[in-house]
mmCIF file of the N, C-alpha and C atoms, coordinates in Angstrom:
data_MODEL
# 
_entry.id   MODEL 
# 
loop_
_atom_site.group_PDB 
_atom_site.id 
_atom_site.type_symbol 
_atom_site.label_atom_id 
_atom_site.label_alt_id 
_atom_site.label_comp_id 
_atom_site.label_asym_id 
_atom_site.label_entity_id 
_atom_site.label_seq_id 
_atom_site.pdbx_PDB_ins_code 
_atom_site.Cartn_x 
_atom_site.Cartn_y 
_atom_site.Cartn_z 
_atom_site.occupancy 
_atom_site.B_iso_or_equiv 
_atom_site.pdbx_formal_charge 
_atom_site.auth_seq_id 
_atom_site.auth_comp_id 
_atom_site.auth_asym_id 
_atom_site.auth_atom_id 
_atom_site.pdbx_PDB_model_num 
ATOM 1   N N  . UNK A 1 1  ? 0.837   -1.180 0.000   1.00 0.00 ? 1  UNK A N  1 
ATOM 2   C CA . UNK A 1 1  ? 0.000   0.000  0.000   1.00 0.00 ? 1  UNK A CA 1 
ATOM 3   C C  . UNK A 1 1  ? 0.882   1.242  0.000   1.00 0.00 ? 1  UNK A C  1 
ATOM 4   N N  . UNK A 1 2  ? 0.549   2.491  -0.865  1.00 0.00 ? 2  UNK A N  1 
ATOM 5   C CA . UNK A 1 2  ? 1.371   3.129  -0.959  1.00 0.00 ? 2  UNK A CA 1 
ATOM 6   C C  . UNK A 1 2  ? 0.519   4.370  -0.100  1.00 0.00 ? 2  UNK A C  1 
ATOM 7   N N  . UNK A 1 3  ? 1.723   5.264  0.664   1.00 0.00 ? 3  UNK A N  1 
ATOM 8   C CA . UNK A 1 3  ? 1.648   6.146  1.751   1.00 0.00 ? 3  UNK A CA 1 
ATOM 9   C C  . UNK A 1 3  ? 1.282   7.696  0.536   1.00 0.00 ? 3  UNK A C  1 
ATOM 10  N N  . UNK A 1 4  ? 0.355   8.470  1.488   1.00 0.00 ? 4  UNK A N  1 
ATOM 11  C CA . UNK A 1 4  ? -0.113  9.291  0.324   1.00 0.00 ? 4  UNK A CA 1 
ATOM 12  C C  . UNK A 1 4  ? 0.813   10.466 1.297   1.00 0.00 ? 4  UNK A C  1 
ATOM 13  N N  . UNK A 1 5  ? 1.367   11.132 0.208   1.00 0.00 ? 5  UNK A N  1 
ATOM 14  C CA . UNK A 1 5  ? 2.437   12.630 0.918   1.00 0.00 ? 5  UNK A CA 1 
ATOM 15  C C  . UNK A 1 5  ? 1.801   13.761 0.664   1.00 0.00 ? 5  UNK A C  1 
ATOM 16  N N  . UNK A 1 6  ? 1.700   14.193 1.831   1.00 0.00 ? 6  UNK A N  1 
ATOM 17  C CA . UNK A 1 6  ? 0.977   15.344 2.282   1.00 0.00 ? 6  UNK A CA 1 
ATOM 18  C C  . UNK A 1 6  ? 2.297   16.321 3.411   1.00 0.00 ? 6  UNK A C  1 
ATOM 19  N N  . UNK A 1 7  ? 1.936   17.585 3.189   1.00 0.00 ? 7  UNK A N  1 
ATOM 20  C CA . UNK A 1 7  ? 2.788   18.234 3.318   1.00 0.00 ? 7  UNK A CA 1 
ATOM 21  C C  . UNK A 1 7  ? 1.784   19.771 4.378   1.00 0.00 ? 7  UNK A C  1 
ATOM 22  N N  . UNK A 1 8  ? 2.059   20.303 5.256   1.00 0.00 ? 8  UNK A N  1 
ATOM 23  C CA . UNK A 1 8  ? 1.309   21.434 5.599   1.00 0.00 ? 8  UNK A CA 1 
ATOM 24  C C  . UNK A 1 8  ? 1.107   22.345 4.567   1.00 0.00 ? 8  UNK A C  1 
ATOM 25  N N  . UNK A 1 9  ? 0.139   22.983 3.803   1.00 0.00 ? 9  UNK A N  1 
ATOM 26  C CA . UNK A 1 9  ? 0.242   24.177 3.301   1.00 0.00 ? 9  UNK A CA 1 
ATOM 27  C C  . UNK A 1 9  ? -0.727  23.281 2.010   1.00 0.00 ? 9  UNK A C  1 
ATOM 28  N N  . UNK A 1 10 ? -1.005  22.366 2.164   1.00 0.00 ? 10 UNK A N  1 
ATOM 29  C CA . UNK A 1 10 ? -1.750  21.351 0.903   1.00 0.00 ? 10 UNK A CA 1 
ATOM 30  C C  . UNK A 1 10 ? -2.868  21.830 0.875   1.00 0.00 ? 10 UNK A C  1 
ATOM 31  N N  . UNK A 1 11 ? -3.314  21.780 -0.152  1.00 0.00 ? 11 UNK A N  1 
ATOM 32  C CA . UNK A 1 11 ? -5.307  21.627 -0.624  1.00 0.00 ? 11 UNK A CA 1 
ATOM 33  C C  . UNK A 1 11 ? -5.430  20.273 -0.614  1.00 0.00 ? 11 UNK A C  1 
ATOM 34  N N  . UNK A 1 12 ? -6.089  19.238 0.431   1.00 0.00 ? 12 UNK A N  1 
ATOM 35  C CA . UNK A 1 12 ? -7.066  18.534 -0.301  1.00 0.00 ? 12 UNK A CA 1 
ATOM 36  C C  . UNK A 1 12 ? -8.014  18.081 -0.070  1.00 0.00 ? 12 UNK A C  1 
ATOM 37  N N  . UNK A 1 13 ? -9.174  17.297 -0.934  1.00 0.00 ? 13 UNK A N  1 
ATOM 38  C CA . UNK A 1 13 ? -10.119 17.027 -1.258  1.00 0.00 ? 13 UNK A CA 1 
ATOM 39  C C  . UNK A 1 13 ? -10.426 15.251 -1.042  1.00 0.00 ? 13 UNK A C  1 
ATOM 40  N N  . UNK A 1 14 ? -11.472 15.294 0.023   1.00 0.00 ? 14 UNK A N  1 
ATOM 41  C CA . UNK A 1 14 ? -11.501 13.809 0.449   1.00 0.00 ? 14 UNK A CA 1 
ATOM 42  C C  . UNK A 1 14 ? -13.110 13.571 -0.146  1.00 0.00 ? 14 UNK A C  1 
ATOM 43  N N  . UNK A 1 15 ? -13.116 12.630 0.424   1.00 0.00 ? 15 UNK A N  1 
ATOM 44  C CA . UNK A 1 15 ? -14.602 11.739 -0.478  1.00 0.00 ? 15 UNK A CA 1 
ATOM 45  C C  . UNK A 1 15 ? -15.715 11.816 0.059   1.00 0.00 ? 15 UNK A C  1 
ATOM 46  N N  . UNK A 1 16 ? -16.048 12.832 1.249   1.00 0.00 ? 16 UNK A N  1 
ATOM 47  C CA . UNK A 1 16 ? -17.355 12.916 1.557   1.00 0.00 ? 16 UNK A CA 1 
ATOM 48  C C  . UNK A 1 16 ? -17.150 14.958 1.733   1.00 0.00 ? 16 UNK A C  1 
ATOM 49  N N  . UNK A 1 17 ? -18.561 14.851 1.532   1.00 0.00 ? 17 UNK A N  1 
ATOM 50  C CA . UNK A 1 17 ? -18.918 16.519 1.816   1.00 0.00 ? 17 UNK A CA 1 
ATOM 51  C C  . UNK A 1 17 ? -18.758 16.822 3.266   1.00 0.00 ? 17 UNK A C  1 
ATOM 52  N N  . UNK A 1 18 ? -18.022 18.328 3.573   1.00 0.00 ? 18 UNK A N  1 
ATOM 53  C CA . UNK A 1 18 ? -18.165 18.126 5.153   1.00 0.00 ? 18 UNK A CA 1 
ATOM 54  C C  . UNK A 1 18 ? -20.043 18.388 5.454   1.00 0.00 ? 18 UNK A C  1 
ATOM 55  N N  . UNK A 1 19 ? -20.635 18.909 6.843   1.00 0.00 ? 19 UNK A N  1 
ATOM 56  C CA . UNK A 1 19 ? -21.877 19.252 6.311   1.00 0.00 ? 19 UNK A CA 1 
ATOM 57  C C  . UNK A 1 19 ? -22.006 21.205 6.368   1.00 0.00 ? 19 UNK A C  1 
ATOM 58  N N  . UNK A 1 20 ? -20.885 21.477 5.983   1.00 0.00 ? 20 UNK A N  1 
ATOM 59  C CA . UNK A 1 20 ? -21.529 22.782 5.442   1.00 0.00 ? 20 UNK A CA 1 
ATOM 60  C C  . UNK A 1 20 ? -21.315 23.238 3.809   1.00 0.00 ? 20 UNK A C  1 
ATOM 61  N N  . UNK A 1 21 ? -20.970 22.017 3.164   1.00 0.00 ? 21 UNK A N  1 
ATOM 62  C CA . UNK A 1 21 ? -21.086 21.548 1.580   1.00 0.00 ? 21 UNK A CA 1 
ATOM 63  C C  . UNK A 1 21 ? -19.706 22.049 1.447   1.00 0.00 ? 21 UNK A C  1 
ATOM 64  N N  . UNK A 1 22 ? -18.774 21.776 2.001   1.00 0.00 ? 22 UNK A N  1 
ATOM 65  C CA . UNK A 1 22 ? -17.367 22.088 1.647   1.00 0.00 ? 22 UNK A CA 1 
ATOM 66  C C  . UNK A 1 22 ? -16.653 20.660 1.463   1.00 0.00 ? 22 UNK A C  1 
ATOM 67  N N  . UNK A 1 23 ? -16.013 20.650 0.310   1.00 0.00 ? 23 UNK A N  1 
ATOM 68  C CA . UNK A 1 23 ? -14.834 19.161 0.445   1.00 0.00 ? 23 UNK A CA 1 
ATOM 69  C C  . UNK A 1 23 ? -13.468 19.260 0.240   1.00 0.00 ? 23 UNK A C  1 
ATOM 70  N N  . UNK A 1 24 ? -13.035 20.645 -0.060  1.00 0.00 ? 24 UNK A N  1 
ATOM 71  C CA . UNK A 1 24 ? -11.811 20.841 0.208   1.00 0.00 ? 24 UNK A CA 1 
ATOM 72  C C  . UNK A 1 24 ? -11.337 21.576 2.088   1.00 0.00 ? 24 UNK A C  1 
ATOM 73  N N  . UNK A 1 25 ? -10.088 21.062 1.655   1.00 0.00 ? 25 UNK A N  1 
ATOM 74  C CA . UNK A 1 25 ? -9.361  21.071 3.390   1.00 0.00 ? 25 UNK A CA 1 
ATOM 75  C C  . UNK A 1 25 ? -8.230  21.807 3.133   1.00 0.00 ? 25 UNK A C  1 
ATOM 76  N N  . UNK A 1 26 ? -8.029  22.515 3.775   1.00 0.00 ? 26 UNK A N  1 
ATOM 77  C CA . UNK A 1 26 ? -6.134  22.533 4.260   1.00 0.00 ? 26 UNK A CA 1 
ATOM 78  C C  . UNK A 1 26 ? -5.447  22.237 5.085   1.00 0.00 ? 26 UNK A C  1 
ATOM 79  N N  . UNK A 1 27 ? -4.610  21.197 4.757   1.00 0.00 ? 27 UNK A N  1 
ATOM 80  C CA . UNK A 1 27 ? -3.402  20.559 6.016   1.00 0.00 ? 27 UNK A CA 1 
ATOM 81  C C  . UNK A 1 27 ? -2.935  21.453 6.894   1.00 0.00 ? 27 UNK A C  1 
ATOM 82  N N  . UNK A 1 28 ? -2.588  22.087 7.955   1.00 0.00 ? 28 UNK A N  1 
ATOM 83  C CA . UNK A 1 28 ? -2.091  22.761 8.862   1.00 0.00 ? 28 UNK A CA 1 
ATOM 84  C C  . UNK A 1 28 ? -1.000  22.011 9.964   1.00 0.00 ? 28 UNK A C  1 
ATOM 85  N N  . UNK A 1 29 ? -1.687  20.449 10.324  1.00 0.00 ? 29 UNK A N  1 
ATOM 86  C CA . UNK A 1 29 ? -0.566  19.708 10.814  1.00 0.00 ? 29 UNK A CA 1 
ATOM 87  C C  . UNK A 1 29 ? 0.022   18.554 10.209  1.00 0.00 ? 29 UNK A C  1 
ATOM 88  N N  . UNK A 1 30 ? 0.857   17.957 10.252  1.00 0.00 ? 30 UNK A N  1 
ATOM 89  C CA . UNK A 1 30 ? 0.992   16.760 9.911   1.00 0.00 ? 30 UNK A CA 1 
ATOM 90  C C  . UNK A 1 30 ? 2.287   16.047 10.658  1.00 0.00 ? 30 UNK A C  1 
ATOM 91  N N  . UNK A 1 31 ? 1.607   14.582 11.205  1.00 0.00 ? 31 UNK A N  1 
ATOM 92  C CA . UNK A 1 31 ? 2.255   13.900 12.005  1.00 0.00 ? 31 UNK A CA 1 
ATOM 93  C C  . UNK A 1 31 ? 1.584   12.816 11.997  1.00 0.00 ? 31 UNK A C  1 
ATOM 94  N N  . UNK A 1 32 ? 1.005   12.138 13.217  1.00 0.00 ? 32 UNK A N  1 
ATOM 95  C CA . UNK A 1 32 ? 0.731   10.557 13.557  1.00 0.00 ? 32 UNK A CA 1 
ATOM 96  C C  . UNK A 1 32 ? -0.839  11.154 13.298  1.00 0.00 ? 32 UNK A C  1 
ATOM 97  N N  . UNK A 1 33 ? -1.212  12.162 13.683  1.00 0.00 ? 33 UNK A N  1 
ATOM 98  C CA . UNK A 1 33 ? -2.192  12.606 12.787  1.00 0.00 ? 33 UNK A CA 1 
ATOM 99  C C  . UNK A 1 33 ? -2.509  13.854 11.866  1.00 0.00 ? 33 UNK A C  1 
ATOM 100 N N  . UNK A 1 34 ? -3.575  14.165 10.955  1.00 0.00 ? 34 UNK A N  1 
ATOM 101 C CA . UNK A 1 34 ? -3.390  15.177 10.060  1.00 0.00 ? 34 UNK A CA 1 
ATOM 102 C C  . UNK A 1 34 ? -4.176  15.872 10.381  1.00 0.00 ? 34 UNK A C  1 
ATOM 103 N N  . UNK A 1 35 ? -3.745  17.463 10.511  1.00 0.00 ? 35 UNK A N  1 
ATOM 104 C CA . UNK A 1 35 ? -4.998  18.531 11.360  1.00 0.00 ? 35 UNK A CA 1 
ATOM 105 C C  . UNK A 1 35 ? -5.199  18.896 9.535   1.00 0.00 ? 35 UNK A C  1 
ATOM 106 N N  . UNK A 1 36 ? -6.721  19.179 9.520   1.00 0.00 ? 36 UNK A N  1 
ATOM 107 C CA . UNK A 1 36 ? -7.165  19.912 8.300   1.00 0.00 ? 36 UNK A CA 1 
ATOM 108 C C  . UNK A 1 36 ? -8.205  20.860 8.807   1.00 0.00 ? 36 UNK A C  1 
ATOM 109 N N  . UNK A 1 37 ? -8.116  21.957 8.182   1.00 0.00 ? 37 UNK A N  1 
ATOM 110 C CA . UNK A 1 37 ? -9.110  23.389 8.302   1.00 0.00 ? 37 UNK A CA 1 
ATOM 111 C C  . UNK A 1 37 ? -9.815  23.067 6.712   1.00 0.00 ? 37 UNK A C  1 
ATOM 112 N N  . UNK A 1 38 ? -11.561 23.291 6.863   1.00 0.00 ? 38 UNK A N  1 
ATOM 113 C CA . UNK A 1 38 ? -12.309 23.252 6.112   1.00 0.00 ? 38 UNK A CA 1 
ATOM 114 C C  . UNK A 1 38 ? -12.140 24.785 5.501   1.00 0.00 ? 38 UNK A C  1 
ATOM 115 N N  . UNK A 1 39 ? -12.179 24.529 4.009   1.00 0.00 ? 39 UNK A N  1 
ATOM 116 C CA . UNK A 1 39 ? -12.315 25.890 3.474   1.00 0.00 ? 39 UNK A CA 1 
ATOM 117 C C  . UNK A 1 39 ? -13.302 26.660 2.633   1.00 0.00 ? 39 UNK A C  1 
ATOM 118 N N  . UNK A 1 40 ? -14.509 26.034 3.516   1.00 0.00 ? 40 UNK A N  1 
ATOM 119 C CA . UNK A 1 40 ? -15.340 26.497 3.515   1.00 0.00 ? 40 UNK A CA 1 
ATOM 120 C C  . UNK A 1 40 ? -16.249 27.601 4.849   1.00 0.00 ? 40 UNK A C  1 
ATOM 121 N N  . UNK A 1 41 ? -15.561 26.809 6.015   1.00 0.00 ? 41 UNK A N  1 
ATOM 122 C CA . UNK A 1 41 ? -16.625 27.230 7.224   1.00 0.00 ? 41 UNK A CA 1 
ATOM 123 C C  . UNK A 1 41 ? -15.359 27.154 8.065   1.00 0.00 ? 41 UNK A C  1 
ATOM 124 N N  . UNK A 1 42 ? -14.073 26.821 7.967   1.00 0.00 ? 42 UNK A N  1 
ATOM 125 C CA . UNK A 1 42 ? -13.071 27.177 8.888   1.00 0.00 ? 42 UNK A CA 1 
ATOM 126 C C  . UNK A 1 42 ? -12.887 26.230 9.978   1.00 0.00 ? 42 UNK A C  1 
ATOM 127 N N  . UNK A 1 43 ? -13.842 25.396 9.930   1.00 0.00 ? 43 UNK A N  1 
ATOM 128 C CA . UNK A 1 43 ? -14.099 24.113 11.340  1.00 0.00 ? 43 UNK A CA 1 
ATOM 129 C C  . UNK A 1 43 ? -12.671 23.886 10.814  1.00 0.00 ? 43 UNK A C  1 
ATOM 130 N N  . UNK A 1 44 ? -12.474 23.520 12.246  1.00 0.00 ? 44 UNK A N  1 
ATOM 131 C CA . UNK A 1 44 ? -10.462 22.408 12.275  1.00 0.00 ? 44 UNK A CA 1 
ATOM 132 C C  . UNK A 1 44 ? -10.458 20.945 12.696  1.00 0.00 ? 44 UNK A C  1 
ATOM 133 N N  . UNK A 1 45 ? -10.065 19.866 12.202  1.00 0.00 ? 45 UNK A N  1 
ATOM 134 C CA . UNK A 1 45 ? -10.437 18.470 12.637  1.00 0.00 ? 45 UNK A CA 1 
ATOM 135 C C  . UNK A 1 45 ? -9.164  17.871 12.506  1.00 0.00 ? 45 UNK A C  1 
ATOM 136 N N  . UNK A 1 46 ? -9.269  16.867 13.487  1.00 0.00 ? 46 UNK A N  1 
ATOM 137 C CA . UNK A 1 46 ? -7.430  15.973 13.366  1.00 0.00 ? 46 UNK A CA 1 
ATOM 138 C C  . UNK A 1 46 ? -8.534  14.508 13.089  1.00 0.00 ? 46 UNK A C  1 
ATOM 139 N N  . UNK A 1 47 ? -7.493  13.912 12.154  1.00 0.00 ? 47 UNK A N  1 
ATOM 140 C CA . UNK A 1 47 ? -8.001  12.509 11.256  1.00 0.00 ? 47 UNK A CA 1 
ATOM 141 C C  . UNK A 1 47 ? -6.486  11.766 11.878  1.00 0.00 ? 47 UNK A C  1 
ATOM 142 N N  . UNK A 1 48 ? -6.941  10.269 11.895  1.00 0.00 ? 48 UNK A N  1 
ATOM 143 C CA . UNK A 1 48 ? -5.577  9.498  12.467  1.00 0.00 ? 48 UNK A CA 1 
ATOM 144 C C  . UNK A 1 48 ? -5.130  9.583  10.971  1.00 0.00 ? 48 UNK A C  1 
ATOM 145 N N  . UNK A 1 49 ? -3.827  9.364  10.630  1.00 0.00 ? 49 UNK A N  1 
ATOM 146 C CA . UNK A 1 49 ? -3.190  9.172  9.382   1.00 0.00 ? 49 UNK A CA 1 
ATOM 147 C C  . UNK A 1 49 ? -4.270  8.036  8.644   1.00 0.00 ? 49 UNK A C  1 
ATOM 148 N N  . UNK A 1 50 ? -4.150  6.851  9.211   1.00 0.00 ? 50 UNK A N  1 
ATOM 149 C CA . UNK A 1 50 ? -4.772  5.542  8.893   1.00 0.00 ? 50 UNK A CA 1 
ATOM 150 C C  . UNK A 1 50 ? -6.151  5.958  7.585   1.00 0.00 ? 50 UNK A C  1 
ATOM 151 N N  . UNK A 1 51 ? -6.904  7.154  8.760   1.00 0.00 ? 51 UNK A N  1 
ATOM 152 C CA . UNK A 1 51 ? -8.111  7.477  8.579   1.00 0.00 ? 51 UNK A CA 1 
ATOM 153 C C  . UNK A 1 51 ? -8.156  8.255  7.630   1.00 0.00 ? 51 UNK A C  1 
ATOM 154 N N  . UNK A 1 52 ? -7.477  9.032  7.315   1.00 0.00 ? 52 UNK A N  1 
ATOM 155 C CA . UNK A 1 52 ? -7.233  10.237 6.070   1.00 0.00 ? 52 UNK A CA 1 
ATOM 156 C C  . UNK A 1 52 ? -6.488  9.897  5.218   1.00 0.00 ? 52 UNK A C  1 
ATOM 157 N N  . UNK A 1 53 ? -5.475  8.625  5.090   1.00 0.00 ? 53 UNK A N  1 
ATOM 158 C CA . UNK A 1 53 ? -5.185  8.383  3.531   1.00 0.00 ? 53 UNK A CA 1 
ATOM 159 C C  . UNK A 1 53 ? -6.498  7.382  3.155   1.00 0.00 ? 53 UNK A C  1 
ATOM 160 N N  . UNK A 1 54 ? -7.507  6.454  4.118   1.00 0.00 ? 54 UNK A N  1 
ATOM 161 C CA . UNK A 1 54 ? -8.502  5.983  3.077   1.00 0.00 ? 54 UNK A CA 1 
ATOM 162 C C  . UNK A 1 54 ? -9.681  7.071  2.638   1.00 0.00 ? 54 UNK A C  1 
ATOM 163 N N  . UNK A 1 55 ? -9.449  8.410  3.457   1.00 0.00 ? 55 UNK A N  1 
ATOM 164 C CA . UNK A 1 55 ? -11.269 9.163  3.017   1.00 0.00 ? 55 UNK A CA 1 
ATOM 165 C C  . UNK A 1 55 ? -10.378 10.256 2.158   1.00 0.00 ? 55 UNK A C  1 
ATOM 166 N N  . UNK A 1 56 ? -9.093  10.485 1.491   1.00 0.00 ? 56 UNK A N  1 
ATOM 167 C CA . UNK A 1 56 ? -8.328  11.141 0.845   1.00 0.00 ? 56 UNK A CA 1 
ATOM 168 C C  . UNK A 1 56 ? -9.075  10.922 -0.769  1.00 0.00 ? 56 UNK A C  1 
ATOM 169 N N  . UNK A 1 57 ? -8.857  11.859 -1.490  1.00 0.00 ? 57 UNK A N  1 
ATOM 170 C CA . UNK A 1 57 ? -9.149  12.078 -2.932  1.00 0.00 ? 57 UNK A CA 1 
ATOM 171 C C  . UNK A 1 57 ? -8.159  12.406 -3.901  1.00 0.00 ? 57 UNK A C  1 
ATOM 172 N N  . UNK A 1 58 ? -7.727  13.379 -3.580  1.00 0.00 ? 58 UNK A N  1 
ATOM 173 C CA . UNK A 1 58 ? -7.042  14.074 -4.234  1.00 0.00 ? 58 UNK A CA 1 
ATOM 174 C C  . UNK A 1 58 ? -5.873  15.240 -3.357  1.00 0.00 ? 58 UNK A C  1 
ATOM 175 N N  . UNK A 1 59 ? -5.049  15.374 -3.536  1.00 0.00 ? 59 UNK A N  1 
ATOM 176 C CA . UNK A 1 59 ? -4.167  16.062 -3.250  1.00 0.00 ? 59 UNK A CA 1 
ATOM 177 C C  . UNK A 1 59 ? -3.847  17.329 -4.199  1.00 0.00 ? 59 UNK A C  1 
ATOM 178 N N  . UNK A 1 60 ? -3.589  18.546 -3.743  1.00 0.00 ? 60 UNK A N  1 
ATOM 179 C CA . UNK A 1 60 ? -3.019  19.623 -4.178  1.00 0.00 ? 60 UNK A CA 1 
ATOM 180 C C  . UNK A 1 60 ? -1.607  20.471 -3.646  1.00 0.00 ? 60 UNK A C  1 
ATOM 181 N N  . UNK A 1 61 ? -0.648  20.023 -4.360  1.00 0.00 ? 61 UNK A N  1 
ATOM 182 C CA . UNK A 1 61 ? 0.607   21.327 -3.349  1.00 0.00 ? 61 UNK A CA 1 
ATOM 183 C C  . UNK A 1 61 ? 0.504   22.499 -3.949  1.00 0.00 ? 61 UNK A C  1 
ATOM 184 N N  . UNK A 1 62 ? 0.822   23.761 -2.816  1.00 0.00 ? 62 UNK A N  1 
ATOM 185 C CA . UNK A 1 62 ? 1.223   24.709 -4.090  1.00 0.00 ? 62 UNK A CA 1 
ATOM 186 C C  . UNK A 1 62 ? 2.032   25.170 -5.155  1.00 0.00 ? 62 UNK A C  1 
ATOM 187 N N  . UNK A 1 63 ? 1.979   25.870 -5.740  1.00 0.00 ? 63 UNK A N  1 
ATOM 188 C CA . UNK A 1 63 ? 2.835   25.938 -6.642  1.00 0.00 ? 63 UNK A CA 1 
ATOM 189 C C  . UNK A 1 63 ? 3.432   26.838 -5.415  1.00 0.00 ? 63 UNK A C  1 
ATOM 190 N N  . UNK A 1 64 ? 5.251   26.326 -5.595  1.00 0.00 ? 64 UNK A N  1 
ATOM 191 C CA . UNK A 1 64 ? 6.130   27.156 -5.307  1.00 0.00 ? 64 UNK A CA 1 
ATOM 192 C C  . UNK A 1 64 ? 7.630   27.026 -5.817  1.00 0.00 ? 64 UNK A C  1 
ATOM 193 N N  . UNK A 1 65 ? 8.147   27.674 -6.400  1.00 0.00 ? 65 UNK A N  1 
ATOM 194 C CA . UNK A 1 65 ? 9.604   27.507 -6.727  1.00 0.00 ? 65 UNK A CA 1 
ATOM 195 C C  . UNK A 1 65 ? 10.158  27.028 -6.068  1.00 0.00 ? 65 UNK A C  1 
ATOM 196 N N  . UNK A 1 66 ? 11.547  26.197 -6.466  1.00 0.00 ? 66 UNK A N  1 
ATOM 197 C CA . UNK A 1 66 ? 12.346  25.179 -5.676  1.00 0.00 ? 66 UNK A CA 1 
ATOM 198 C C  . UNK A 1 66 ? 13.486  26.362 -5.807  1.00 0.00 ? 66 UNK A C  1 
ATOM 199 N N  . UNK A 1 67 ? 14.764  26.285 -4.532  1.00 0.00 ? 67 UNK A N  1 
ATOM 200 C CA . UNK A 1 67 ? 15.362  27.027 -4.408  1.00 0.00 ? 67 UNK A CA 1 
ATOM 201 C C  . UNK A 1 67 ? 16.803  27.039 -5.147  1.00 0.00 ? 67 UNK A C  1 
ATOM 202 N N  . UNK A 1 68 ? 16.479  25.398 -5.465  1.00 0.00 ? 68 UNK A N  1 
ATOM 203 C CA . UNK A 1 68 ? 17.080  25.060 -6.982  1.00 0.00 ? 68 UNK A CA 1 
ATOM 204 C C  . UNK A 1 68 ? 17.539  25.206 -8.183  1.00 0.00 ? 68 UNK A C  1 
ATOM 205 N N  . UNK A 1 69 ? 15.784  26.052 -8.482  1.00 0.00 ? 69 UNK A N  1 
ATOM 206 C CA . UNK A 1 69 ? 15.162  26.325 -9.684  1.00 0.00 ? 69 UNK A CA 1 
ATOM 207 C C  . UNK A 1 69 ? 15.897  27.938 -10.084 1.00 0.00 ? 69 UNK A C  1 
ATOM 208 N N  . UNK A 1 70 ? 15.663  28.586 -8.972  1.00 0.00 ? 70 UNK A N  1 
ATOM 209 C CA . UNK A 1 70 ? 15.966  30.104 -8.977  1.00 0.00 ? 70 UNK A CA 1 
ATOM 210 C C  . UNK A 1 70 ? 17.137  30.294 -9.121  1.00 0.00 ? 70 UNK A C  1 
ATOM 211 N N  . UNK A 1 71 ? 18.116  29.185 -7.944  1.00 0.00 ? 71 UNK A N  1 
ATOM 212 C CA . UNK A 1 71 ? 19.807  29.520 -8.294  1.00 0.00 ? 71 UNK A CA 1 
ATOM 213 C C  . UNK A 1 71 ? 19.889  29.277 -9.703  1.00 0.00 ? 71 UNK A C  1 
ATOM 214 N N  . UNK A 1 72 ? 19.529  28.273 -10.443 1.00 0.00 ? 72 UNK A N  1 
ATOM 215 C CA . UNK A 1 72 ? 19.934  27.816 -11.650 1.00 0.00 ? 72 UNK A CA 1 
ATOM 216 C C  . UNK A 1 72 ? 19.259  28.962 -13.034 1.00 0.00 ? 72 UNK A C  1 
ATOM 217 N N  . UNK A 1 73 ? 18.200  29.704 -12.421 1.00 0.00 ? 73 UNK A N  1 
ATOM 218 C CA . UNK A 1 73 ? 17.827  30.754 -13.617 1.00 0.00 ? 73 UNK A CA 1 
ATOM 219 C C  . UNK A 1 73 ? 18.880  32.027 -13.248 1.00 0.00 ? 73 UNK A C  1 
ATOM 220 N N  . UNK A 1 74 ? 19.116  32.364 -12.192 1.00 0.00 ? 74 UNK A N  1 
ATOM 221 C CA . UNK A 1 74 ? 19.836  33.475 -11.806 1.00 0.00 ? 74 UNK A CA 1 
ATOM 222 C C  . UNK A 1 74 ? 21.414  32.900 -12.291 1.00 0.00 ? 74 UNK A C  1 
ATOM 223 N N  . UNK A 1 75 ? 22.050  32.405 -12.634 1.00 0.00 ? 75 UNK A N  1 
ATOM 224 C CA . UNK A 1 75 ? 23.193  31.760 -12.791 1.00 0.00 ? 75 UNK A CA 1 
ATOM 225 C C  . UNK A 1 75 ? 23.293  31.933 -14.418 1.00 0.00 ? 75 UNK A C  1 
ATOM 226 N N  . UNK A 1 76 ? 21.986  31.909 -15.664 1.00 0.00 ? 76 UNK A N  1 
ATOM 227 C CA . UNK A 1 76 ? 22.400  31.936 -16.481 1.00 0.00 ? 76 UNK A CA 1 
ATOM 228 C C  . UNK A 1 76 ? 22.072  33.592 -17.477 1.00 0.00 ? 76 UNK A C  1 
ATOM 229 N N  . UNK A 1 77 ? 21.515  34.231 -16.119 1.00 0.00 ? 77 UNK A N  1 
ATOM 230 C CA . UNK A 1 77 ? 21.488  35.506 -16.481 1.00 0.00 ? 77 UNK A CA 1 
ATOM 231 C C  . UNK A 1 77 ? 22.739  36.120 -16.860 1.00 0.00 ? 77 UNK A C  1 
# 
């Protein structure tokens, strides 16, 4: 079974509606369990890991530049 990577600062989207018709989340903690804020109504909930990679959907990171990316464009300026 493969481990789903989740990171603080994530969008995602699990398989049931919360009940104020929101199904996206944002990660805020992550450890032995995963804190997510609804982004819809702001409620905050901790899921055991176990429990949130099976009600998981979809995952979103943000877009952010790697610090990688920038040395290597600034380098061929």
């Amino acid at each position: 079974m493969a481990f789903v990577v989740v990171n603080a600062g994530d969008t995602v989207t699990l398989r049931k509606q919360h009940p104020c018709g929101g199904s996206d989340w944002a990660v805020y903690r992550v450890g032995a369990d995963i804190g997510l804020q609804c982004a819809t109504c702001g409620r905050r909930v901790l899921l055991e890991r176990v429990e949130f990679e099976r009600r998981v959907r979809d995952v979103r990171h943000p877009a952010a530049t790697s610090p990688q990316g920038d040395s290597c464009q600034n380098e061929g300026s």
